[in-house]
C-alpha positions in Angstrom: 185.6 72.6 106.5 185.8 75.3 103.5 186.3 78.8 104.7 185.3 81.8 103.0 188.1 84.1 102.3 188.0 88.0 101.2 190.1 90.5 100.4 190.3 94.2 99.7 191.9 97.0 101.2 194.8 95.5 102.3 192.4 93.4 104.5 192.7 89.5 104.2 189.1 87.8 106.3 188.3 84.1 106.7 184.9 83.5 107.6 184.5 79.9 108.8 180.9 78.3 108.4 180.9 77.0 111.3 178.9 79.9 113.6 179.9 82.2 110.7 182.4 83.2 112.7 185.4 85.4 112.2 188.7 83.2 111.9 191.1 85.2 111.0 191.7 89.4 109.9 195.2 91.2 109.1 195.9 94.3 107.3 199.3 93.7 105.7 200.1 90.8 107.0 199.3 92.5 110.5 196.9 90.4 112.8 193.9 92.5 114.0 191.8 89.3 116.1 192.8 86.5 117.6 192.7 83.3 115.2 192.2 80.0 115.9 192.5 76.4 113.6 190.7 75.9 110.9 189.3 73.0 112.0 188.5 74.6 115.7 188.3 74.1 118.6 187.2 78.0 119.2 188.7 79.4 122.3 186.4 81.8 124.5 183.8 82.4 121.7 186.7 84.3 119.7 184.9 85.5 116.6 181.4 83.9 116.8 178.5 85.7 116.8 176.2 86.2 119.9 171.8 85.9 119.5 169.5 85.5 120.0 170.8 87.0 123.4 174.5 87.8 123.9 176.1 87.4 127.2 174.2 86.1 129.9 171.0 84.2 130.6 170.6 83.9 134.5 170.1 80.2 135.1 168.5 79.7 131.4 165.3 80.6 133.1 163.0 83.6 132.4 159.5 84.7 131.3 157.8 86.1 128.6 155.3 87.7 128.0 154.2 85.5 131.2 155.7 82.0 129.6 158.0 80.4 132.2 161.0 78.9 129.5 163.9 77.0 130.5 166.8 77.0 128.4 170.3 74.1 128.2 172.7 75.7 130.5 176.1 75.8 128.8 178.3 77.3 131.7 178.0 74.9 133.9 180.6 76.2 136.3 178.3 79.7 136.8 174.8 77.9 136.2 173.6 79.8 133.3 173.0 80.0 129.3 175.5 81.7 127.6 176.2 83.7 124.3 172.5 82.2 122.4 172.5 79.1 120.1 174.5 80.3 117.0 177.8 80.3 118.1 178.7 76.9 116.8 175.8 76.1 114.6 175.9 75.5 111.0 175.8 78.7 108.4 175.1 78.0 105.0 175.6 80.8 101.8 172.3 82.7 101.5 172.0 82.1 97.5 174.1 80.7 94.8 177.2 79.6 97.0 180.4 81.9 96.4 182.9 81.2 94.0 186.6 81.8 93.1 189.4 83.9 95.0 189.6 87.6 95.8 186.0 87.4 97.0 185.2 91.1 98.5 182.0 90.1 100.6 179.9 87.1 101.7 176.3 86.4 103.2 175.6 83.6 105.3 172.2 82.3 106.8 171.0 80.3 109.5 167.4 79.6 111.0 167.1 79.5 114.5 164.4 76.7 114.9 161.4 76.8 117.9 162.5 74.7 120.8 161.7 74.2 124.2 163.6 76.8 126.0 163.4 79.1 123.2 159.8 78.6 120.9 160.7 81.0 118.3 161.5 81.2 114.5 164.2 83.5 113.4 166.1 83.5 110.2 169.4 85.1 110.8 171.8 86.7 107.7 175.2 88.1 108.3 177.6 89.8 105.9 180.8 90.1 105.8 182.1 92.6 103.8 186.2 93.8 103.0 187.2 97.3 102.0 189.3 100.2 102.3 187.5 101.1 105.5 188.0 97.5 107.1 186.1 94.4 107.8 182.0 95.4 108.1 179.5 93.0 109.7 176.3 92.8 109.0 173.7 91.3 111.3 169.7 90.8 110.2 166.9 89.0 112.1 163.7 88.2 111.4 160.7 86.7 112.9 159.6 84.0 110.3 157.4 82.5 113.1 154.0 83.1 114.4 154.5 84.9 117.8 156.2 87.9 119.3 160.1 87.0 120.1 162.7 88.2 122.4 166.0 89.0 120.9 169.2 90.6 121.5 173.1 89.7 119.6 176.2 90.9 119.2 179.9 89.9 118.1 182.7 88.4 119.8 185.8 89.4 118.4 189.2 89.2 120.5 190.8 92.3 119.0 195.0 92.8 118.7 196.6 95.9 118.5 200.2 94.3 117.8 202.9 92.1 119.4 203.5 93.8 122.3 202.0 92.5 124.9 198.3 94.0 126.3 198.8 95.1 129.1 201.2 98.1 127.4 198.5 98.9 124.8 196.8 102.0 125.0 193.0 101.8 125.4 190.3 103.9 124.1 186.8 103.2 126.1 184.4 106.1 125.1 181.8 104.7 127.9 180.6 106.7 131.0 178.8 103.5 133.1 180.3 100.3 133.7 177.9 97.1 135.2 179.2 95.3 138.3 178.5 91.8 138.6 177.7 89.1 141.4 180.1 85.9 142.2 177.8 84.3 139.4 178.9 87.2 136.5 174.6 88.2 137.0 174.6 92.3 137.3 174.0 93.8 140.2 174.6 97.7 140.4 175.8 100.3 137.5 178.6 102.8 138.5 180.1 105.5 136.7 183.2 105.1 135.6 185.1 107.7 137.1 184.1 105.7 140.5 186.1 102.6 139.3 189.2 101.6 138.3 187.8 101.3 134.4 187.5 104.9 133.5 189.4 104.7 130.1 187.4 107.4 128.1 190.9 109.0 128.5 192.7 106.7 126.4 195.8 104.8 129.0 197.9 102.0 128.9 195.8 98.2 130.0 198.1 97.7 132.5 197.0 95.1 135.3 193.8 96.2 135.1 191.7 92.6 135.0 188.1 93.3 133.5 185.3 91.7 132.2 182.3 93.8 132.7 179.5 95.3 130.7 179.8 99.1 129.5 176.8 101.7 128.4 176.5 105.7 128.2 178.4 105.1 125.3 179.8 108.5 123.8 179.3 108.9 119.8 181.3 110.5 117.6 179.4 113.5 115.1 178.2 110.7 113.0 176.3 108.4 116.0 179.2 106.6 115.6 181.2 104.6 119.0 184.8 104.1 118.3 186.7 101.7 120.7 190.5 101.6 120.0 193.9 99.2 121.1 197.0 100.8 119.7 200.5 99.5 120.7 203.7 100.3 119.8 204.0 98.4 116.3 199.9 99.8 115.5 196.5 99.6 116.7 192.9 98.4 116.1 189.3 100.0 115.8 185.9 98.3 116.2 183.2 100.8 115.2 179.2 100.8 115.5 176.4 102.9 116.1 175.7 103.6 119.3 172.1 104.0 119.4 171.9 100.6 117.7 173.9 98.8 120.1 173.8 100.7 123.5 176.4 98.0 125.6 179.3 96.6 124.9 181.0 94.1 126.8 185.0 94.3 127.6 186.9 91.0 128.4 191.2 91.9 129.3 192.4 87.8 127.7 195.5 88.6 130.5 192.9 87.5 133.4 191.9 84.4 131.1 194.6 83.1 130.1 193.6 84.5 126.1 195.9 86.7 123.3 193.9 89.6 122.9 191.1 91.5 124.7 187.4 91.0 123.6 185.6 94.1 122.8 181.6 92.9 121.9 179.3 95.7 120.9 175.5 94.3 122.1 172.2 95.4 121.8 171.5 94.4 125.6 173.2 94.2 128.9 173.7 90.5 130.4 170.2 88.7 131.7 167.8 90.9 129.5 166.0 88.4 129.3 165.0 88.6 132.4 165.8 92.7 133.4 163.6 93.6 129.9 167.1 96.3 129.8 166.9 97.3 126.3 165.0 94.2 125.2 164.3 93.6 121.6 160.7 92.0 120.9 160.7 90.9 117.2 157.0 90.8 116.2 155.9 88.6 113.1 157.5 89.7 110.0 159.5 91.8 111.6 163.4 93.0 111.4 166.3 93.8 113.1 169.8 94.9 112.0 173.1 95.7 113.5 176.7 96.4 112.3 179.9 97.3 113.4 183.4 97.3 111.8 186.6 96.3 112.5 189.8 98.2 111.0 193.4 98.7 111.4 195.1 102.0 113.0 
């Protein structure tokens, strides 16, 4: 299966077709995400990308707009549909395909076709693009069908600060609520942090701390911008996006599963929004929606 690899920066990407996912990214020869085999298989969803609903789907059941739709249930083990239908789907280029080494950027396309559980036409784009400020990601949906659409998406990187082991890496968690969740992973109540054990908008060391929970009230820099940062003793990492664009994000610790790394997924919704309507995105005809975030070394 052909990957496309860029470079610039110091930053070396390879972006495999298959979910247009995110293989592999070092900065000097430094690994920033967890990587997996070319040829797969893709452990926990490590660099895929999550629509059109990240997280979550209670049961694969909800309504809208007062349809009763019924989607595949891929976690068997909780009963629900997880992380949308693009994860492992086939990208192709979006024009003339690239060519040649030392590519800097690359735009892949998939169309999300109408099905039973999910009647809907959306043509998704994403871009990759290297530089001296990291590894940017570009994610654009539109409604090419003929009816409103529900939508929500977001990334799935398992981020590395170095090769010390996480639980000594210091965390940086600029996020004031956290989302508790049933048995089942479904939410149930929002805390503030300073209530829990996952306060880490003062940035501390992982420790045994065992989390995989949804975060909001996220706190932007001067330019709308939410920072999330791993640094260790041999470097660090940065995952970057707007807040206002992308309200959640969800924060998976890999030393509860079993996983290098600890997932850090920016999203545009909480789990089950399907269902909740918690910041919901309804794609009408013709319409767009975009969302970024990028990933760079400290």
């Amino acid at each position: 299966m052909p990957q496309y690899v860029l470079q610039g920066g110091g930053y070396h990407a390879e972006i495999s077709p298959m979910g247009a996912a995110l293989r592999v990214l070092t900065h000097g020869g430094r690994d920033l995400v967890a990587s997996w085999p070319e040829g797969g298989p893709v452990p926990f969803f490590s660099g895929t990308l999550l629509a059109p609903w990240p997280n979550r789907l209670g049961h694969g059941r909800y309504t809208f707009q007062g349809e009763r739709l019924e989607l595949p249930v891929n976690e068997p083990e909780r009963g629900h549909a997880l992380h949308g239908l693009v994860a492992f789907a086939d990208w192709e280029p979006a024009g003339p395909p690239p060519a040649g080494d030392g590519l800097s950027s690359v735009r892949l396309a998939h169309t999300i076709e109408p099905s039973p559980g999910y009647p809907f036409r959306l043509a998704l784009q994403v871009t990759y693009t290297v530089g001296h400020e990291g590894l940017t990601t570009t994610l654009t949906a539109e409604n090419v069908g003929d009816r409103p659409a529900p939508y929500g998406c977001g990334p799935h990187p398992w981020l590395i600060a170095d090769e010390g082991p996480e639980t000594g890496w210091e965390f940086d968690l600029p996020a004031g609520h956290v989302l508790f969740t049933d048995e089942t992973m479904l939410p149930t109540t929002l805390e503030r942090v300073e209530d829990t054990t996952l306060d880490f908008r003062v940035p501390r060391p992982i420790g045994a701390t065992v989390a995989d929970h949804a975060f909001t009230g996220l706190e932007a820099d001067h330019d709308g911008v939410t920072r999330v940062r791993l640094r260790g003793a041999g470097g660090g990492v940065q995952i970057a996006w707007e807040a206002a664009a992308m309200p959640w994000v969800q924060v998976c610790t890999g030393t509860g599963f079993g996983h290098r790394g600890i997932a850090v997924e920016p999203m545009t919704c909480p789990p089950d929004a399907f269902n909740s309507g918690s910041d919901l995105v309804v794609l009408d005809p013709g319409t767009k929606h975009e969302a970024g975030w990028t990933i760079s070394a400290l």
